[in-house]
C-alpha positions as a Python dict, from the first residue, in 0.01 Angstrom:
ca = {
    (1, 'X'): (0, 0, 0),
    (2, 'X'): (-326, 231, 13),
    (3, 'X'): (-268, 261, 397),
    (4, 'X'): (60, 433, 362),
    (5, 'X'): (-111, 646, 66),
    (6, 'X'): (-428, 689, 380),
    (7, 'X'): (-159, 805, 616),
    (8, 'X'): (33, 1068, 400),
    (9, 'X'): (-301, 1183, 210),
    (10, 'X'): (-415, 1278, 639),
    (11, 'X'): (-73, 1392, 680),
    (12, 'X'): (-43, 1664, 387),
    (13, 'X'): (-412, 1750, 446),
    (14, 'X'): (-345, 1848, 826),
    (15, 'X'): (-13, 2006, 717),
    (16, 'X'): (-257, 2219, 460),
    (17, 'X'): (-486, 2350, 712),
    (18, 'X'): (-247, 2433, 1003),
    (19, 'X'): (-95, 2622, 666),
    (20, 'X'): (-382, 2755, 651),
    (21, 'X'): (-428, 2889, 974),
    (22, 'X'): (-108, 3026, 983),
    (23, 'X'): (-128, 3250, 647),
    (24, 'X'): (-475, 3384, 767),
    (25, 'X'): (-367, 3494, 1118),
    (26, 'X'): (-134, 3751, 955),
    (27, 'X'): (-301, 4101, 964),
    (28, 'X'): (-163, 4423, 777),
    (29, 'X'): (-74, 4574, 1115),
    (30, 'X'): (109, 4246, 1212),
    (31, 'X'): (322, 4258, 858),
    (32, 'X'): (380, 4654, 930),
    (33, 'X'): (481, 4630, 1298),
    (34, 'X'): (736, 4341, 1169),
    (35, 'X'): (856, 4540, 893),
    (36, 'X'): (931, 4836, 1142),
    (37, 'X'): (1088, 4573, 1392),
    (38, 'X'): (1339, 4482, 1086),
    (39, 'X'): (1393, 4840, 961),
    (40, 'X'): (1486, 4935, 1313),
    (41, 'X'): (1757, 4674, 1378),
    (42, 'X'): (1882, 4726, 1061),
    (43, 'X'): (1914, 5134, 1129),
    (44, 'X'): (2029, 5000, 1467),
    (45, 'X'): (2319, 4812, 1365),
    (46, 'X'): (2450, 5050, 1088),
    (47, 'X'): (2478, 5309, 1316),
    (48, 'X'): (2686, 5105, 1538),
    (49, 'X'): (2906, 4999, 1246),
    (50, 'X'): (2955, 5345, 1098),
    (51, 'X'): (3039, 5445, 1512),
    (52, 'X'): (3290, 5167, 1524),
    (53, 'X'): (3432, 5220, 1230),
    (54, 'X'): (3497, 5609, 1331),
    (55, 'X'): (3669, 5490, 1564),
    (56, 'X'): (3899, 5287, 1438),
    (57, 'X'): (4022, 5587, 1175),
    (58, 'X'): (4012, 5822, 1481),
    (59, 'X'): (3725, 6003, 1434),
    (60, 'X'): (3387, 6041, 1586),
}
């Protein structure tokens, strides 16, 4: 029983640092450059919609 408890204790811990790693590779610049990647497909695909949409009532 205390080497399954071994295993998942070395399991979670290793989970833990590569968490680790992960949250402390991400840079202001990386978080801004993602949040202008989002806000431009977003802008992207409501122009298309409000295009298509004119186009269905007949206008442009």
């Amino acid at each position: 029983m205390t080497e399954n408890n071994d295993t998942w204790a070395g399991l979670f811990k290793a989970v833990v640092a590569w968490i680790g790693v992960l949250v402390g590779s991400i840079t202001l610049s990386k978080l801004v450059l993602f949040a202008t990647l989002v806000y431009t497909v977003l802008q992207t695909y409501v122009l298309w919609r409000d295009k298509l949409k004119g186009q269905e009532n007949g206008k442009l």
